[in-house]
C-alpha positions as CSV (number, residue, x, y, z in Angstrom):
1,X,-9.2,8.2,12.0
2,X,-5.4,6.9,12.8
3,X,-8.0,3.2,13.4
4,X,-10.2,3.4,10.7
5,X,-7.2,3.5,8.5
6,X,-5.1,0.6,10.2
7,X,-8.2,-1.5,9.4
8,X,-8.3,-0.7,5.6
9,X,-4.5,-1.2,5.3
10,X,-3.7,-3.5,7.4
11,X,-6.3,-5.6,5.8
12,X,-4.0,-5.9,2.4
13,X,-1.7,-7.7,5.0
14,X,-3.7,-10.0,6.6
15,X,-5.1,-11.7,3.9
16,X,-1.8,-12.6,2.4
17,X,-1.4,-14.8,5.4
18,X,-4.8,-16.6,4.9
19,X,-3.5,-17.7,1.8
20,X,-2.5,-21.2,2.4
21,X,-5.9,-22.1,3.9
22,X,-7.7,-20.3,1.2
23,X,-5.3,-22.7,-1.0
24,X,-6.9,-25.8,1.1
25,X,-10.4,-24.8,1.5
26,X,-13.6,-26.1,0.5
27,X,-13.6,-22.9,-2.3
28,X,-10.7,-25.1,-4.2
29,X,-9.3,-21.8,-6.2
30,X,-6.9,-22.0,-9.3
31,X,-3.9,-20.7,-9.0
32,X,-5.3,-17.8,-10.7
33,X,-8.7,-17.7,-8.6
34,X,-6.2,-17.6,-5.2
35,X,-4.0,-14.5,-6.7
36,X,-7.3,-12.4,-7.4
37,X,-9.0,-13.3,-4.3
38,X,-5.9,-11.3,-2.6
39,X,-5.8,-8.6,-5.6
40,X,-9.4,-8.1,-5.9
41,X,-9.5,-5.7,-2.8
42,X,-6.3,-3.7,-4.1
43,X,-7.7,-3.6,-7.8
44,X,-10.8,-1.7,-6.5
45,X,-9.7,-0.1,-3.5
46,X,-6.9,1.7,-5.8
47,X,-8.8,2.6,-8.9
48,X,-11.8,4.1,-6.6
49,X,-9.9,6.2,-3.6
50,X,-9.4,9.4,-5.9
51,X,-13.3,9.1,-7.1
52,X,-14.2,8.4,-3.6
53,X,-12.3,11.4,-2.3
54,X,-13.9,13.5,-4.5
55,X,-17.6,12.2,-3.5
56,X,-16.5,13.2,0.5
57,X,-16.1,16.4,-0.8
58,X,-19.0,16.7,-2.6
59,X,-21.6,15.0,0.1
60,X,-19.6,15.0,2.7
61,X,-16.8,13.4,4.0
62,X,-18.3,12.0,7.7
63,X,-21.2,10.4,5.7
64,X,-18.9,8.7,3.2
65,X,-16.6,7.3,5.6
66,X,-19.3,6.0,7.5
67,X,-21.0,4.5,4.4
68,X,-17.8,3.1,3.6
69,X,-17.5,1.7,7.1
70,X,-20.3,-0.3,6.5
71,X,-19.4,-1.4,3.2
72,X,-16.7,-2.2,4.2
73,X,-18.3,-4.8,7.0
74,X,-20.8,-5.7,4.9
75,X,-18.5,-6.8,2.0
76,X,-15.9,-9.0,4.5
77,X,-19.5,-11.1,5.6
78,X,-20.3,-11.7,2.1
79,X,-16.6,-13.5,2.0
80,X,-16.5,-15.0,5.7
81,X,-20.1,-16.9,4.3
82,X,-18.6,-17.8,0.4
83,X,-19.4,-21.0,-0.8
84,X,-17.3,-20.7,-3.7
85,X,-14.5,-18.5,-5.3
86,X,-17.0,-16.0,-7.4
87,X,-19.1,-14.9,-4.2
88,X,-15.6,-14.7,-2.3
89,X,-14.5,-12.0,-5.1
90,X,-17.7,-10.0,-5.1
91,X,-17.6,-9.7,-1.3
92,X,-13.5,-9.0,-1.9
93,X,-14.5,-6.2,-4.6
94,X,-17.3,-5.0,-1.9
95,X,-14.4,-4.9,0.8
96,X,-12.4,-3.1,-1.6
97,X,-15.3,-0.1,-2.5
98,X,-15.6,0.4,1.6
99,X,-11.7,1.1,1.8
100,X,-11.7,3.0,-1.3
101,X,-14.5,5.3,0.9
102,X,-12.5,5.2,4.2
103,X,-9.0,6.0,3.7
104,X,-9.5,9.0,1.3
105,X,-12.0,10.7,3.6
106,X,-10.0,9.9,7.2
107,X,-7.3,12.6,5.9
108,X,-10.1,14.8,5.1
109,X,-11.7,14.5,8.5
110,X,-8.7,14.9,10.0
111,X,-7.7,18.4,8.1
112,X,-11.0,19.8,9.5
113,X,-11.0,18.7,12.9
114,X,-7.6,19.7,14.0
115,X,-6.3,23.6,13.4
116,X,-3.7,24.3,10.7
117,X,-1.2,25.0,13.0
118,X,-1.8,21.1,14.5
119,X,-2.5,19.7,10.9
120,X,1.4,18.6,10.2
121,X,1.7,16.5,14.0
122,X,-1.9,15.4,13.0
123,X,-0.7,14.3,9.4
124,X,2.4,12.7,11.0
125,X,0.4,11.1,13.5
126,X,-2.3,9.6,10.7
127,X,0.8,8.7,8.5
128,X,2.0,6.5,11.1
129,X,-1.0,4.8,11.6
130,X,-1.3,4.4,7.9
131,X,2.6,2.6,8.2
132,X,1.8,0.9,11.1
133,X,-1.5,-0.7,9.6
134,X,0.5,-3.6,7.7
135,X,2.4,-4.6,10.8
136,X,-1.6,-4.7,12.7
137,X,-2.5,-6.5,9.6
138,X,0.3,-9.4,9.7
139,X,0.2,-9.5,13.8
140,X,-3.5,-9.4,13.9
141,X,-4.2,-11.4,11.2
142,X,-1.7,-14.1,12.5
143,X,-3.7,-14.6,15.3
144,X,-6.5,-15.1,14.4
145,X,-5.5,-17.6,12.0
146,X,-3.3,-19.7,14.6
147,X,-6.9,-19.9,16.6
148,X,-9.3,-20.1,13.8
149,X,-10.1,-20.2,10.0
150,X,-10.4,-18.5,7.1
151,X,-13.9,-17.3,8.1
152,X,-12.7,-16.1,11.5
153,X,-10.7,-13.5,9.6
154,X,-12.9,-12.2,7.5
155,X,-15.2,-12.3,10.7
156,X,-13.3,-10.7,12.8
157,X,-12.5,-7.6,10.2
158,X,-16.1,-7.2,9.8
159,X,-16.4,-7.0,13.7
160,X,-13.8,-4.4,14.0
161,X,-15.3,-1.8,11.0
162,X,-19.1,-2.1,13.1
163,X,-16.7,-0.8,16.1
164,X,-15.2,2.0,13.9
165,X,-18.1,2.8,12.6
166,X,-19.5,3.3,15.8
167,X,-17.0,5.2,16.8
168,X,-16.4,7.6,13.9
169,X,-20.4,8.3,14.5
170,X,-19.6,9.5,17.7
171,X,-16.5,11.2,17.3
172,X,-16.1,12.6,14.0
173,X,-17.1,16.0,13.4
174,X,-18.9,16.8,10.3
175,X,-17.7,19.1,7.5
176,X,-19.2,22.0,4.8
177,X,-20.2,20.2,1.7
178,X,-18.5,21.5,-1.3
179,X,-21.2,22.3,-4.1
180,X,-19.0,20.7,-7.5
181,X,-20.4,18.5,-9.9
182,X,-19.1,15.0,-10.3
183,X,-17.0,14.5,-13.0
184,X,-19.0,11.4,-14.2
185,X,-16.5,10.9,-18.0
186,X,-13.4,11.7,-16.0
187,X,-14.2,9.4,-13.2
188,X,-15.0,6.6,-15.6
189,X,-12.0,7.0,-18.0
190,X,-9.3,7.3,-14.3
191,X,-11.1,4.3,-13.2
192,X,-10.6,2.4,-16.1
193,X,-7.4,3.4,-16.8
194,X,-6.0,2.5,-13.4
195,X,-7.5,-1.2,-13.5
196,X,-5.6,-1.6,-16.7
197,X,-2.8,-0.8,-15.3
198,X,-3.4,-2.5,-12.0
199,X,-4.4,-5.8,-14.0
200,X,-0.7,-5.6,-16.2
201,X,1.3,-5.3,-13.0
202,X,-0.6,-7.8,-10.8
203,X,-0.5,-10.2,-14.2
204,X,3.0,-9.5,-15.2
205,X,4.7,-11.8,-12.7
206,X,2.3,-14.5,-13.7
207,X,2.0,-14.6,-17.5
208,X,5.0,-12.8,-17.7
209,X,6.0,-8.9,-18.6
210,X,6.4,-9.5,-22.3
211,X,3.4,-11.6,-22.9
212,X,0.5,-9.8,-25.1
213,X,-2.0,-9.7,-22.4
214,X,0.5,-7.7,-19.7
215,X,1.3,-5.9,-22.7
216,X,-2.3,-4.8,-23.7
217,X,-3.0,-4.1,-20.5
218,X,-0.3,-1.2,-19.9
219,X,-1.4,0.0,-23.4
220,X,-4.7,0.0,-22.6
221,X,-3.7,2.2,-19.6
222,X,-1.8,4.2,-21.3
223,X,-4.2,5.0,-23.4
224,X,-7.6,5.5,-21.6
225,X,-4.9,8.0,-19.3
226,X,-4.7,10.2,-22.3
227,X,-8.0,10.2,-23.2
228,X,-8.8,10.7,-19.2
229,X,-6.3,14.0,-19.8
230,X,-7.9,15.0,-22.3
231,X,-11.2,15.0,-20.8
232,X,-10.2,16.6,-17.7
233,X,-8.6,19.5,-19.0
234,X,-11.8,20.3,-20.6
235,X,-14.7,20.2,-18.2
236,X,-14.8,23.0,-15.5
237,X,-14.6,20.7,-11.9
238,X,-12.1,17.9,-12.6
239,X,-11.7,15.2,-10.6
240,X,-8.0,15.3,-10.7
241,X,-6.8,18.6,-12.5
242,X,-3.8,16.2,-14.7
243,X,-2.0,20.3,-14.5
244,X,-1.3,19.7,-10.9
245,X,1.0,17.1,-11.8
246,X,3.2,19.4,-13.3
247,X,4.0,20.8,-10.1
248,X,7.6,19.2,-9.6
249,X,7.3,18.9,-5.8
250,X,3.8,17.7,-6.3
251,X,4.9,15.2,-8.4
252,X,8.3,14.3,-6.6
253,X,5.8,13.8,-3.4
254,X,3.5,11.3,-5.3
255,X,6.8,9.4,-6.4
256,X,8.1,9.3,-2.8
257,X,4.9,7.7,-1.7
258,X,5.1,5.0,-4.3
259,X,8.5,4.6,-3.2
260,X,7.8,4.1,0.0
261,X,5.5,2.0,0.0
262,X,6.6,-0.3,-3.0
263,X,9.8,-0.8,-0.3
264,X,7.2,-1.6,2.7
265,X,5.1,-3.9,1.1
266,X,8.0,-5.5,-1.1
267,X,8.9,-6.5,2.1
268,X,6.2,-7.8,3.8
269,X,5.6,-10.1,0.7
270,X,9.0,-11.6,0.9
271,X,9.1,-11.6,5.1
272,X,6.1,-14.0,5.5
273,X,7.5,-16.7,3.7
274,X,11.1,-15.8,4.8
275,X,10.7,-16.0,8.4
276,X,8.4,-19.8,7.4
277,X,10.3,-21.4,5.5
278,X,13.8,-20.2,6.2
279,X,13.7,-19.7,10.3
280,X,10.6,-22.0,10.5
281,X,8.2,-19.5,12.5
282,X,5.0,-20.5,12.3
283,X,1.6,-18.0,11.4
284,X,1.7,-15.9,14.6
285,X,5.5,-15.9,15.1
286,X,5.5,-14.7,11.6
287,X,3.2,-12.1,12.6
288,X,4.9,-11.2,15.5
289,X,8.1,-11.2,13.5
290,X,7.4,-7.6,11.7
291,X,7.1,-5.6,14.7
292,X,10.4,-4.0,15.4
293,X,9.7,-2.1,12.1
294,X,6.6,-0.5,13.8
295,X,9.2,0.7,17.2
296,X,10.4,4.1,15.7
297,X,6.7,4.8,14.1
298,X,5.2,4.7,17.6
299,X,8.2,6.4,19.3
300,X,9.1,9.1,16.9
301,X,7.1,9.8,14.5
302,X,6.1,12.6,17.2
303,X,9.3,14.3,16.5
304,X,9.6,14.1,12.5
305,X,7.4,17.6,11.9
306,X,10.3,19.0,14.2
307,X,12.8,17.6,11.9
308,X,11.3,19.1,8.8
309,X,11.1,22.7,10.0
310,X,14.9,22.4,11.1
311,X,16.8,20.2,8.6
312,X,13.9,20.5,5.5
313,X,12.4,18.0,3.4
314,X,14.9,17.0,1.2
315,X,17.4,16.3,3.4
316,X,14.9,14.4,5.8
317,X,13.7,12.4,2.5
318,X,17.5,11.8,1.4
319,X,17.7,10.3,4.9
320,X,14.3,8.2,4.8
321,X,15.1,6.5,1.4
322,X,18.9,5.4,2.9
323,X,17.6,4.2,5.6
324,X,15.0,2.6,3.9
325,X,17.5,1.1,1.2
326,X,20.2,0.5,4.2
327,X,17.3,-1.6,6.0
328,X,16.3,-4.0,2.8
329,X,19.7,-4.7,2.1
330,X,20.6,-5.4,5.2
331,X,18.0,-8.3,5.8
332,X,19.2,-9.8,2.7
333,X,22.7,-10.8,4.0
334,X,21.3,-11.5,7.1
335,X,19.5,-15.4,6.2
336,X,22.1,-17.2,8.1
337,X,22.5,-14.8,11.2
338,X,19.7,-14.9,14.4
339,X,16.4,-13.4,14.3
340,X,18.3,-9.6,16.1
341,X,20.1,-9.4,13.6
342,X,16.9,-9.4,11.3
343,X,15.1,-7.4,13.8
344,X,17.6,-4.4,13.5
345,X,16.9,-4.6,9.8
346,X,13.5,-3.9,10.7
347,X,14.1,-0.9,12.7
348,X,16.2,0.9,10.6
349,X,13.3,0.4,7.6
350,X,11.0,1.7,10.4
351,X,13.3,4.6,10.9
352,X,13.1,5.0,6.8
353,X,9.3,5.0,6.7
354,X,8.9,7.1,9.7
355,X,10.6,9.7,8.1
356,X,9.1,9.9,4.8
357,X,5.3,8.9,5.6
358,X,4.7,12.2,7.0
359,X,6.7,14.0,5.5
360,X,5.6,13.4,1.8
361,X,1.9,13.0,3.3
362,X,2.1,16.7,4.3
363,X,3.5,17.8,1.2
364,X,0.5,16.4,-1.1
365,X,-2.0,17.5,1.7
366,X,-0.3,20.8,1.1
367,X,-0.8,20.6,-2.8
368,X,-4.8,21.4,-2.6
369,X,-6.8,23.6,-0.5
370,X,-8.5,22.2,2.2
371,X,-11.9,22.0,0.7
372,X,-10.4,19.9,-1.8
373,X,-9.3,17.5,1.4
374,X,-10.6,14.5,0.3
375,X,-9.0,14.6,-3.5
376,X,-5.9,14.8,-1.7
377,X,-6.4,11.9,0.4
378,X,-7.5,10.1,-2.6
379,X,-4.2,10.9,-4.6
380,X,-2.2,9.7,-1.7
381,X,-3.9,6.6,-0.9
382,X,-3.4,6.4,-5.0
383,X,-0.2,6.7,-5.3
384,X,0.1,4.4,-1.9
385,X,-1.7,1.4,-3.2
386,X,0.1,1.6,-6.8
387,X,3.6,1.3,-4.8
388,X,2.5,-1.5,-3.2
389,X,1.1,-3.1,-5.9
390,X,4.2,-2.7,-7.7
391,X,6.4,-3.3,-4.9
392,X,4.5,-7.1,-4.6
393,X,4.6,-7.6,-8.7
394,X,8.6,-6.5,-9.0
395,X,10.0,-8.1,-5.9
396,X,7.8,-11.2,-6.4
397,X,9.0,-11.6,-10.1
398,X,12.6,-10.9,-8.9
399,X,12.2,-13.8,-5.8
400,X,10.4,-16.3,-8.7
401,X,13.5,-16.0,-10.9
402,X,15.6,-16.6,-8.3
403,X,14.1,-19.4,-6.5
404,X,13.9,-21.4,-9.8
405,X,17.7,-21.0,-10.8
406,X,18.9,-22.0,-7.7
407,X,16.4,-24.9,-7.4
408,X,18.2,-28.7,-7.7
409,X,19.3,-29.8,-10.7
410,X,16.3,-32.7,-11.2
411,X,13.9,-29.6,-10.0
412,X,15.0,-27.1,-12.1
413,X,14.8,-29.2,-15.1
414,X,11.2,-30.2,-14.4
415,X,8.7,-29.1,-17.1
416,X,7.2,-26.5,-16.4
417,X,9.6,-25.7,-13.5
418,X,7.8,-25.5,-9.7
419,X,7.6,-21.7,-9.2
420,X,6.3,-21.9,-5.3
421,X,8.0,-23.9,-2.5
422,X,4.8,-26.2,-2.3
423,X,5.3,-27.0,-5.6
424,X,9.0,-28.2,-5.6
425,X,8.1,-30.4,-2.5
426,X,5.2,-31.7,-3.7
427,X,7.5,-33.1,-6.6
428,X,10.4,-34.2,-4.9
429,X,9.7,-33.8,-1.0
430,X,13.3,-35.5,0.3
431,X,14.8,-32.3,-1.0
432,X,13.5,-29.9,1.8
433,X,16.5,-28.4,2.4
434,X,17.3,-27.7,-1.0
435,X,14.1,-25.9,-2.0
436,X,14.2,-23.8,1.6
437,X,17.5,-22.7,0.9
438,X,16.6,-21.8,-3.1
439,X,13.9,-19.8,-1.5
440,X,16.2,-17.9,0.6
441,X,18.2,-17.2,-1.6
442,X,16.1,-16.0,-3.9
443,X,14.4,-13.9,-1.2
444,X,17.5,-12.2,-0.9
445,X,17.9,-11.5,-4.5
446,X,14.1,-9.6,-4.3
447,X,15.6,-7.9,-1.3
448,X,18.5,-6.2,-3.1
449,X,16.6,-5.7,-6.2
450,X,14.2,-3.7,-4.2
451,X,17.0,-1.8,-1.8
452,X,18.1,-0.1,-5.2
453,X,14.8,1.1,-6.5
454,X,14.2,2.3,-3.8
455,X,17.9,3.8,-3.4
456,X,17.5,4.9,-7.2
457,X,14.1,6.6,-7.2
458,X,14.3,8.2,-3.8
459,X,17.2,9.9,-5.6
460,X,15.0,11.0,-8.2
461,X,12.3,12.1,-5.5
462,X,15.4,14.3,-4.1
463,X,16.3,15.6,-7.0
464,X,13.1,16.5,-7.6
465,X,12.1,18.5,-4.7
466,X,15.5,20.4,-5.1
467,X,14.5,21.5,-8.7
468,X,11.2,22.9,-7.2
469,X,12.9,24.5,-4.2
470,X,13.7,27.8,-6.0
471,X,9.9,28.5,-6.8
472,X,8.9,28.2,-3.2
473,X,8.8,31.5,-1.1
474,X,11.6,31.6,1.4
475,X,11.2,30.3,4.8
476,X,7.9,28.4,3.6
477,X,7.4,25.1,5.6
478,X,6.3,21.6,4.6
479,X,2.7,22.4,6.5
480,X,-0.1,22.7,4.8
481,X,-0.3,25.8,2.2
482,X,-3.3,28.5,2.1
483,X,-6.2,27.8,0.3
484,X,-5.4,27.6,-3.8
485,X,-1.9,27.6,-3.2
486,X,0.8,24.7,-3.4
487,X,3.2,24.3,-0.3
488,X,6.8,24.8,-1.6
489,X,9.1,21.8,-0.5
């Protein structure tokens, strides 16, 4: 499971790195086509793990994870073989439905095969993996470029989920079937609501947050999510009871995800080109760069359940999200220092997301009963993808602005103004060293920017869990809670 879910994460990752031969390929995308070849997996991968959760618990979650297995493959051929950019994003929005079918229904898996007094090492252990997967993605992904193509990649993916798949057949025990109807209205009206909302924040950096199409777009969300509410608290099975959310610990757990996340892939966005154009690594080295974040998720993640029962989880959390914060800001006065000095950044992020990944994962596992496994999945992987979507949008918006102010004069000047590095050099390329260092500099500025949201709404996480404290029994653990009952923090 700790595998399977690698692959579908670590797959956000990887393509990001494909980008500038995507840019140069035979497919010749717009500007626009390149942004939703990478988005198109996120777009349906998001709005679908919830729905796709709930269908694992309804047929049965080894049987969807397989089927999504070989979506999954079956959707990166279709883009390995595209002769143009339309058949690239069906095969990307194929990709995306396999994930939305895999990651949901690991967690469920995993609840049933392990006993509840193993589920919270086996939740930090999967939460690890699901950390660890964007570092795979960048390292693996980087490889195979340096040796290979475009098509390799999506070759090579497709090659690894036919051995998952394999394996998963052979491994993965099966579990009851749940006898609930599908919540066809709600599913429809979450789906929709969560591509509107997708679509304003992947849009926003690129048209801008106050132009009337971002705009619609979160109106449009905000609206179908009422009408989804409205829906749901109606009809006897929801697919996502909205009264859950009032749980303040629930809720504070979601956050935390988002936050975490949002940080993590912030930062990958900003590190590929960072480490390219500012320490002049090339693809693999780039790669390779990442992993010191991964060194305290595969050293001590073991030991973070431990830490919970003794020191609880908001003092473990308040601990996560300054480290995490520490971490960001850290690498952003660290451009004109050697690559340790980076690397320690790294680690102490690691340190920050190996504290909170299993923590807040056990604490929405926790929220629903174990038949309702796959829901919860589903809402973490949610609330997972949204922070990283957000965490791109924001910190991408924030390294824009700042790469164009501090741009040269004759650059800056230039109608419309270059927004990418390639652009600035492909108008005035004598001035290399001008647009590298306006790049790093406004890296640094997305860095910081993202160091106090992350500082800021890990506070509010925090404060969150402490308001819910008092309704929990005494003594009560982060572990997962008996059937129909929410854990207490």
């Amino acid at each position: 499971m700790s595998v399977c879910t690698a692959l579908v994460v670590g797959f956000v990752a990887a393509i990001n790195l494909a980008v500038p031969k995507l840019a140069a390929s035979s497919l010749h995308p717009t500007s626009s086509g390149l942004l939703w070849i990478v988005d198109a997996y996120v777009v349906i991968f998001a709005c679908l793990v919830i729905p796709a959760g709930a269908a694992g618990d309804k047929f049965g979650r080894k049987g969807t994870l397989l089927t999504g297995l070989g979506v999954f493959a079956a959707g990166a051929l279709v883009s390995a073989a595209a002769p143009n950019v339309a058949v690239m994003l069906a095969g990307r929005a194929v990709t995306g439905l396999g994930a939305a079918c895999v990651l949901p229904n690991c967690v469920g898996v995993l609840l049933h095969a392990t006993a509840p007094e193993r589920r919270p090492h086996a939740l930090a252990v999967w939460a690890a993996a699901s950390g660890i997967g964007g570092v795979v993605g960048n390292v693996g992904g980087g490889a195979v470029l340096t040796g290979g193509s475009w098509h390799a990649l999506f070759l090579a993916v497709a090659l690894v989920a036919a051995c998952c798949l394999v394996w998963a057949a052979r491994s993965a025990p099966r579990s009851a079937r749940h006898d609930r109807a599908l919540d066809i209205p709600g599913t429809l009206l979450f789906v929709a609501a969560v591509v509107a909302l997708l679509i304003g924040i992947i849009e926003g950096p690129e048209h801008g947050w106050g132009s009337a199409a971002v705009l619609g777009a979160f109106v449009c969300a905000a609206l179908l999510g009422v009408c989804w509410a409205l829906v749901e608290l109606r009809v006897a099975h929801p697919v996502l009871d909205p009264r859950l959310l009032r749980d303040a610990a629930l809720g504070s757990a979601c956050l935390g995800m988002a936050v975490t996340f949002f940080g993590n892939f912030g930062l990958f966005y900003v590190n590929a080109s960072l480490l390219q154009y500012g320490r002049g690594f090339s693809v693999l080295e780039t790669g390779l760069g990442i992993v010191p974040l991964t060194v305290p998720l595969l050293l001590g993640t073991r030991y973070v359940p431990g830490l919970i029962r003794r020191f609880g989880v908001p003092a473990t959390l308040s601990a996560a999200f300054a480290l995490t914060g520490a971490g960001l800001f850290a690498l952003s006065y660290s451009s004109g220092a050697g690559y340790p000095v980076y690397a320690a950044g790294l680690v102490v992020i690691g340190l920050g997301i190996m504290l909170a990944a299993p923590c807040l994962t056990a604490r929405i596992a926790s929220a629903l009963p174990v038949e309702r496994a796959g829901i919860a999945g589903g809402l973490q992987s949610a609330t997972r993808e949204l922070g990283s979507a957000l965490g791109v949008a924001v910190v991408g918006t924030v390294l824009t602005a700042g790469f164009t102010r501090h741009l040269p004069a004759g650059l800056a000047g230039h109608t419309p103004a270059p927004r990418t590095v390639g652009e600035a050099l492909a108008l005035s390329p004598t001035d290399h060293t001008a647009v590298t260092s306006a790049f790093t500099q406004g890296a640094d500025t997305a860095l910081r920017a993202a160091a106090l949201v992350v500082l800021v709404a890990g506070a509010l996480v925090v404060a969150g869990l402490l308001r819910a404290r008092g309704t929990a029994p005494a003594g009560q653990g982060p572990g997962p809670a008996s059937p129909g009952r929410p854990a207490g923090p």
